[in-house]
Structure formats: C-alpha cells, structure tokens
C-alpha positions in Angstrom: 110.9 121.1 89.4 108.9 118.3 88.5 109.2 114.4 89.2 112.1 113.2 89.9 113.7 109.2 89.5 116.0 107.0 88.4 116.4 104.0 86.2 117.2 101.8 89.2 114.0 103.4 91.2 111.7 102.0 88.2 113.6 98.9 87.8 113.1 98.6 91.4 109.3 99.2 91.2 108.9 96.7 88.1 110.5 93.8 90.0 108.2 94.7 93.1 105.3 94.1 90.9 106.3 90.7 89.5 108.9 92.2 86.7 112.5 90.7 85.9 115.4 92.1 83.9 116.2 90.9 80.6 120.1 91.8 79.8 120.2 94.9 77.1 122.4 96.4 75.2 125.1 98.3 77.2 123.0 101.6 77.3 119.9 99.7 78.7 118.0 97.0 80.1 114.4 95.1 79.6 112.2 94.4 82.3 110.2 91.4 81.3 106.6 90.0 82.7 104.9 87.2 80.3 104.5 88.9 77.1 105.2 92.5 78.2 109.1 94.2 77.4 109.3 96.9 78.4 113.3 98.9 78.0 114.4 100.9 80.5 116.9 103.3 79.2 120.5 103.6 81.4 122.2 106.8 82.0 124.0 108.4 84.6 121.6 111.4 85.2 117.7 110.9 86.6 115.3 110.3 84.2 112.8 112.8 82.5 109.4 113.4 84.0 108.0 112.1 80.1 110.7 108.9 80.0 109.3 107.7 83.6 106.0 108.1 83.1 106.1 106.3 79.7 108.1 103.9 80.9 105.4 103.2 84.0 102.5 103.6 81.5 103.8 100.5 79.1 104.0 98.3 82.3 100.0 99.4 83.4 101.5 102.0 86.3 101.4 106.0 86.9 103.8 107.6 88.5 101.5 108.2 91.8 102.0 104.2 92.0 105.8 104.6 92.3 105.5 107.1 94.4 102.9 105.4 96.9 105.4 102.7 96.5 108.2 105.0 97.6 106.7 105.1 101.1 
C-alpha cells in the first residue's frame, strides 16, 4: 500500500503553511495564498497517492513535507 491521506490532512497542512480556504463548489474547496488556488477535491474515501501529491506539488510541497509535518 502506498501513501495514504485525506482532504482534511492537506487542508490542514496548507493552512499550517500560511494557506486559507476559499468556499468551492459542493464537491470541493480552494486553498488560497496570494496568487496561488489551488482545489482540493472532497470525497468521502482518502485520497490517491497521484491526487495528493499533485495537489502538494501546485502549493511548492512533496509529500515527505506532510509527512515530516505529521509528526
């Protein structure tokens, strides 16, 4: 099995690095930091290894840095 997180485990992380959330559509939200959106899809199930490391790479992150952040 590979990485595992959530939505609200990188919507956490953002926030913790200067991030806030934009309201979305009903299937998603936006973090926003000056210039930089970046959507952050929301589902009930944890999010795919490719998703969450996207998702970290548009906002300048790797998913080692949520994980040092985890601890």
């Amino acid at each position: 099995m590979g990485f595992v997180t959530t939505a609200a485990e990188i919507i956490a992380f953002l926030a913790s690095n200067g991030y806030h959330k934009e309201t979305g559509g009903n299937h998603g939200v936006k973090m926003v930091k000056g210039g930089n959106r970046i959507p952050i899809p929301m589902h009930r199930r944890d999010l795919k290894t490719g998703t969450a490391s996207g998702i970290l790479a548009q906002a300048g992150y790797t998913i080692n840095d949520l994980m040092n952040w985890r601890r």
